[in-house]
Kinemage of the C-alpha trace (Angstrom):
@kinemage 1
@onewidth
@group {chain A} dominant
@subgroup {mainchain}
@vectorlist {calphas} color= white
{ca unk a 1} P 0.000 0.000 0.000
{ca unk a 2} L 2.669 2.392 1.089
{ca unk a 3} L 4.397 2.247 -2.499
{ca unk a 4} L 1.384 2.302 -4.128
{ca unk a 5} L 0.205 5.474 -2.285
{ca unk a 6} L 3.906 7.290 -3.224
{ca unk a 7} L 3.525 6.342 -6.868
{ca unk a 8} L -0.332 7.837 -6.787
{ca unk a 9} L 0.908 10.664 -5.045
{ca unk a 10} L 3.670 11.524 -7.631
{ca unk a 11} L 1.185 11.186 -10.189
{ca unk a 12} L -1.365 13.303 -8.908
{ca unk a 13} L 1.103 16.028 -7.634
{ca unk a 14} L 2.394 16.206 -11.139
{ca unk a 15} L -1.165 16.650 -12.925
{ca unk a 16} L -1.982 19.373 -11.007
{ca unk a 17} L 1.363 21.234 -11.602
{ca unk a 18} L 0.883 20.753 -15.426
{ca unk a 19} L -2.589 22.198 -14.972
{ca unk a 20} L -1.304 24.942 -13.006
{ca unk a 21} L 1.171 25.601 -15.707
{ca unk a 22} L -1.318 26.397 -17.757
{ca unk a 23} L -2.216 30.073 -15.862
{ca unk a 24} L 0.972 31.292 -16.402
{ca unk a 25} L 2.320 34.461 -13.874
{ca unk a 26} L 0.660 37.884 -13.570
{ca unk a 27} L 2.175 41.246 -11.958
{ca unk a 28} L 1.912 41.275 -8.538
{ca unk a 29} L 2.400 44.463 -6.048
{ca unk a 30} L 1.923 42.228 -2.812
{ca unk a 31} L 4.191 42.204 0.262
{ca unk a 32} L 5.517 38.755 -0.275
{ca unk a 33} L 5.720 36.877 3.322
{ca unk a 34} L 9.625 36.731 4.471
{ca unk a 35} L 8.523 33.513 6.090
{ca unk a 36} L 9.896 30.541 3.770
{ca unk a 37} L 7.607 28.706 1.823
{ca unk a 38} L 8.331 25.142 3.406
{ca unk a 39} L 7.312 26.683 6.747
{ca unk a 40} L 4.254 28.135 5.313
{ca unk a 41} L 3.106 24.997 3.836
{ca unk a 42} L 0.596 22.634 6.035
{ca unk a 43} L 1.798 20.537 8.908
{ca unk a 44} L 0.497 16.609 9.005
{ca unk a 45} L -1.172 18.057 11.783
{ca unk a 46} L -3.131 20.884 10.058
{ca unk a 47} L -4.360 17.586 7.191
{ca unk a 48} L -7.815 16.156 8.238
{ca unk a 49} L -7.323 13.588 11.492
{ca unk a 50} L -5.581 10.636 10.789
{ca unk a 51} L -3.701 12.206 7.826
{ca unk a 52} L -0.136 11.325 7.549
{ca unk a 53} L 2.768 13.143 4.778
{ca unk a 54} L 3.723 11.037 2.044
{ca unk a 55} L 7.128 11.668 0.539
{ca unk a 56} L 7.420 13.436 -2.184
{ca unk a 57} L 10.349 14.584 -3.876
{ca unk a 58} L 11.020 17.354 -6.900
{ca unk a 59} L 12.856 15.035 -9.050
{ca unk a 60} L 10.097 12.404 -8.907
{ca unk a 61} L 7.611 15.153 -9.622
{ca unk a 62} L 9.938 16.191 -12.678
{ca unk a 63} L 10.032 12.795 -13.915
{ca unk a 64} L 6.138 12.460 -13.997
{ca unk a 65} L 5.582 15.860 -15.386
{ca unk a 66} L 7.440 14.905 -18.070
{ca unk a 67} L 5.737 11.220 -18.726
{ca unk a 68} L 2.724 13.141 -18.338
{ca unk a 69} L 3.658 15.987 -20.783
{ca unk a 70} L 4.084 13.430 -23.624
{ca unk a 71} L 0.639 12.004 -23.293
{ca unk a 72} L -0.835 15.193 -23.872
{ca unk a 73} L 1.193 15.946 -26.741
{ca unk a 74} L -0.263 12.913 -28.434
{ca unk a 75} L -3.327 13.457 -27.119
{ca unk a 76} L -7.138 13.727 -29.043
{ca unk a 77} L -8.898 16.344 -26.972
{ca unk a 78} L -12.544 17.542 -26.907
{ca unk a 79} L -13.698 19.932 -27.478
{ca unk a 80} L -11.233 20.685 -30.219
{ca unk a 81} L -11.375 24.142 -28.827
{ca unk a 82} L -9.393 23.473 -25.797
{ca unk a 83} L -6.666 21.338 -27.452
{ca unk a 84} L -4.255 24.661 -27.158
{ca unk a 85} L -4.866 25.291 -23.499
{ca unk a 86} L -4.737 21.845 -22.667
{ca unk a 87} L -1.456 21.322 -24.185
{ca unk a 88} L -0.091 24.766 -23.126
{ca unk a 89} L -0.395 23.404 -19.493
{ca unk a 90} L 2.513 21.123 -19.988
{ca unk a 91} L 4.847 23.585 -21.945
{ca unk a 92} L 4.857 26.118 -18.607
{ca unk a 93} L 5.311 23.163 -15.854
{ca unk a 94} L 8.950 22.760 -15.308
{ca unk a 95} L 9.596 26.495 -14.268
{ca unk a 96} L 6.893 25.756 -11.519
{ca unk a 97} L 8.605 22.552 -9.771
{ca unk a 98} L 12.095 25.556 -9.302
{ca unk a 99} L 9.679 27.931 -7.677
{ca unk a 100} L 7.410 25.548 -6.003
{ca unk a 101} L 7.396 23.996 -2.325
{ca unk a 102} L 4.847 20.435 -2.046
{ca unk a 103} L 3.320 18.454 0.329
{ca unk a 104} L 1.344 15.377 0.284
{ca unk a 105} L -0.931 13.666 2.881
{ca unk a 106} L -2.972 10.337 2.725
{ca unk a 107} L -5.791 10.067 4.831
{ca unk a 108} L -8.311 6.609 4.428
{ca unk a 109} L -9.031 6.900 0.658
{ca unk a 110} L -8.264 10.368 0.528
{ca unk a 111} L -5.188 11.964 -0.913
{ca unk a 112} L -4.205 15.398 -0.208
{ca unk a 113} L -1.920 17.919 -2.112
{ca unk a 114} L -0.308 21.182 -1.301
{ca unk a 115} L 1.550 23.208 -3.166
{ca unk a 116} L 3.146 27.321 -2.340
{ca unk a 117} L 4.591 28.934 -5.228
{ca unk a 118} L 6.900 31.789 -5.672
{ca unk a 119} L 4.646 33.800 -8.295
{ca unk a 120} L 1.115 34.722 -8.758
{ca unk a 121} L -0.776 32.206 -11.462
{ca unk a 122} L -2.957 34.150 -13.915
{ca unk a 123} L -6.231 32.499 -12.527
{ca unk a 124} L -8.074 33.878 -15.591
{ca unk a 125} L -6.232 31.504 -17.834
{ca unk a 126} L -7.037 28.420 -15.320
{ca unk a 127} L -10.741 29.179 -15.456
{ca unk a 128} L -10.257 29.565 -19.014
{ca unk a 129} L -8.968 26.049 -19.694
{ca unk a 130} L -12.250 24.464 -16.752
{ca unk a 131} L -14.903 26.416 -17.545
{ca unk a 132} L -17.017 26.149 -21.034
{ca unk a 133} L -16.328 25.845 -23.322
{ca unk a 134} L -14.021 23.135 -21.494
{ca unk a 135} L -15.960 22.532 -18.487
{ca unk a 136} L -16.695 19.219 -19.868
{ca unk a 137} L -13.547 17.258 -22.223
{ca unk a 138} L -12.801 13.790 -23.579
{ca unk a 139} L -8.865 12.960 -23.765
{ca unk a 140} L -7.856 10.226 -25.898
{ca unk a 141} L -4.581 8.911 -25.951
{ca unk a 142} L -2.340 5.666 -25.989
{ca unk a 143} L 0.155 4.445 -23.158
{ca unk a 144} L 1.752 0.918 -22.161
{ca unk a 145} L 0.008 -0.200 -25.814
{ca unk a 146} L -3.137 0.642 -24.277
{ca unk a 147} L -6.059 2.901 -25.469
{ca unk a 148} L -7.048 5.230 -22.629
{ca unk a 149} L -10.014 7.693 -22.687
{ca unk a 150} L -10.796 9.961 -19.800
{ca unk a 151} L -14.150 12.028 -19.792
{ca unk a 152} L -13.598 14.549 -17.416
{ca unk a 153} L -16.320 17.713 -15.942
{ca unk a 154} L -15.796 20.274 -14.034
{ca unk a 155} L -17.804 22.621 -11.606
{ca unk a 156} L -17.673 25.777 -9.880
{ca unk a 157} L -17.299 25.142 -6.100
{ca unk a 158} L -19.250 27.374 -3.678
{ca unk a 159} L -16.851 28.740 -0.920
{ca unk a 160} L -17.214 30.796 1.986
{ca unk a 161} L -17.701 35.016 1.828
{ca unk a 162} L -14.033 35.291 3.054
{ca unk a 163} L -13.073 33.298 0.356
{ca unk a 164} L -14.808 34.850 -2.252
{ca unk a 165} L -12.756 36.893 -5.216
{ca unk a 166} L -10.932 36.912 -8.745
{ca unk a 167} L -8.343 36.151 -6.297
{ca unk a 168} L -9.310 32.522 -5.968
{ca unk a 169} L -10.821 29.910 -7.964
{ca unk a 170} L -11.888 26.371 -6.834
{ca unk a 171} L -13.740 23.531 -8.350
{ca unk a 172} L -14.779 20.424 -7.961
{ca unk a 173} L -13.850 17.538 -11.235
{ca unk a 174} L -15.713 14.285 -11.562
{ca unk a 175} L -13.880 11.867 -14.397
{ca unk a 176} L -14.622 8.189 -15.957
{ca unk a 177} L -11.634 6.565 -17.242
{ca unk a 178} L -11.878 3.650 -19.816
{ca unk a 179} L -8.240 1.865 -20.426
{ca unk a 180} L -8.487 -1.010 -22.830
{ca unk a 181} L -11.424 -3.028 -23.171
{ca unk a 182} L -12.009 -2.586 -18.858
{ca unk a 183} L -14.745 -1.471 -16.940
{ca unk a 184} L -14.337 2.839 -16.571
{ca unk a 185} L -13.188 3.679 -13.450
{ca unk a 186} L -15.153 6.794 -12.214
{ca unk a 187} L -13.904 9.068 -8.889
{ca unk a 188} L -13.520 12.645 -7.989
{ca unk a 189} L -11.657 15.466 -7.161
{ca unk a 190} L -11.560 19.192 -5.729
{ca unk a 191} L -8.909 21.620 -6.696
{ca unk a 192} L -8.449 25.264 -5.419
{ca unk a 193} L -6.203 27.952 -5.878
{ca unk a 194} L -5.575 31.435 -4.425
{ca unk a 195} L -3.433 34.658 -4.763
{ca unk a 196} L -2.558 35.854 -1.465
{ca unk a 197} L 0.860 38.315 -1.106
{ca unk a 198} L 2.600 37.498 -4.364
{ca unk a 199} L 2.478 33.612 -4.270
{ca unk a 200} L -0.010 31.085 -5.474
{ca unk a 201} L -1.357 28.479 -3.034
{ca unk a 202} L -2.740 24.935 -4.302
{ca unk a 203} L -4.641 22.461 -2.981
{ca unk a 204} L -5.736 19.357 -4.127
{ca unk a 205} L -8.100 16.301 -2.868
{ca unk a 206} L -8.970 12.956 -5.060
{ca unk a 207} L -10.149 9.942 -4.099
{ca unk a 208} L -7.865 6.973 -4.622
{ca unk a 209} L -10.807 4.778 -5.303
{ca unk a 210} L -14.556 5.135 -6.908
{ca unk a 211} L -16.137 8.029 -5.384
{ca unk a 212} L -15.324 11.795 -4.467
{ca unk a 213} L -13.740 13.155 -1.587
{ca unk a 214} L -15.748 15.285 1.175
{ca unk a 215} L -16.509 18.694 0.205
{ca unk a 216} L -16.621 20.237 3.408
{ca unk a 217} L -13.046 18.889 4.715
{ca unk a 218} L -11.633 20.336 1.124
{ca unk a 219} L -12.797 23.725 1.963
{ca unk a 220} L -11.526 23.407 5.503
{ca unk a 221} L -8.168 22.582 4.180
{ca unk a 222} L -7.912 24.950 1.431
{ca unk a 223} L -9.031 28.302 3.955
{ca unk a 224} L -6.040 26.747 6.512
{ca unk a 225} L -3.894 26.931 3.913
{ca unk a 226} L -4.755 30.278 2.238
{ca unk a 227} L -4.920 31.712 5.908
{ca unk a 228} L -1.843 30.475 6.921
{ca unk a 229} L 0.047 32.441 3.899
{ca unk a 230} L -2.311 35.454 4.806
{ca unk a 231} L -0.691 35.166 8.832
{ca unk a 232} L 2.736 34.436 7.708
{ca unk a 233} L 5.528 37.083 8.432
């Protein structure tokens, strides 16, 4: 289990970076904390109870970008529309991983994903490549000699008034994954990200297995973790 959870992990970390990529940086005039960014990042404590860090390290994170970066190169995407953002996402990634501090937590079937980064993310481009006319895609694309198609959707996830603002976005992602001639696979995900002082904060919660993680403990997380860069020195 515990290898299995690292390689997951990895995997995960590294899809959200190359979406991420995709927003590119905007000008910021913020008073960037002084605080460093591993000490600004969540504490296994801070995670929902029972949580506990996975390691993670940048050059395994590099290695999967990359593997990941392929696929979409090679990749059938629809709407045809968002083939260009989709595919941008990878091309901006590795800069991220040099200016980026991670951390991952497991918790039951629940994986957890953290991420501070040393620039502000245009968030208008990220909406840009969830929202319609990409709120809803098909990828299709080949790995191991295998066909692989993955329907993914994505919606708008209410958050509280104090996290309200063109400053964040946050959604939640359902997907149905088909590889070869096997039953799809279907689970879910939430994904948020903020601007707060000149750096973007991530976070990220899938379920390892069929089904979607709780809602409520996503938010949770993702206000610690904005609040805790808002606090920092």
């Amino acid at each position: 289990m515990r290898s299995f959870t690292t390689r997951t992990v990895v995997g995960l970390a590294a899809g959200m970076l190359l979406l991420t990529g995709c927003g590119g940086s905007s000008e910021s005039d913020s008073d960037n904390p002084s605080t460093p960014r591993e000490e600004m990042l969540l504490s296994e404590a801070e995670f929902p109870e029972g949580s506990k860090v996975q390691p993670i390290t940048a050059a395994d994170l590099q290695a999967k970008s990359d593997e990941q970066a392929k696929l979409l190169e090679t990749a059938e995407i629809d709407p045809a529309e968002c083939m260009s953002s989709e595919k941008d996402v990878a091309g901006a990634t590795k800069d991220l991983l040099n200016e980026a501090s991670v951390i991952a937590a497991f918790a039951e079937s629940t994986l957890y994903f953290e991420a501070i980064i040393d620039r502000e993310q245009d968030l208008s481009k990220l909406a840009a490549a969830t929202t319609d006319p990409c709120a809803e895609t098909t990828q299709k694309f080949v790995t191991e000699g295998k066909s692989v198609v993955v329907v993914n959707s994505n919606k708008k996830l209410e958050l509280p008034d104090d996290l309200q603002g063109d400053n964040v976005l946050a959604y939640g992602s359902s997907t149905k994954t088909s590889i070869g001639e096997g039953e799809p696979i279907e689970g879910g995900s939430y994904q948020g990200f903020a601007n707060v002082r000149g750096v973007t904060v991530l976070v990220n919660a899938v379920n390892i297995s069929e089904g979607t993680p709780d809602a409520q403990a996503f938010i949770d997380l993702f206000a610690a973790a904005v609040r805790k860069v808002e606090d920092a020195k």
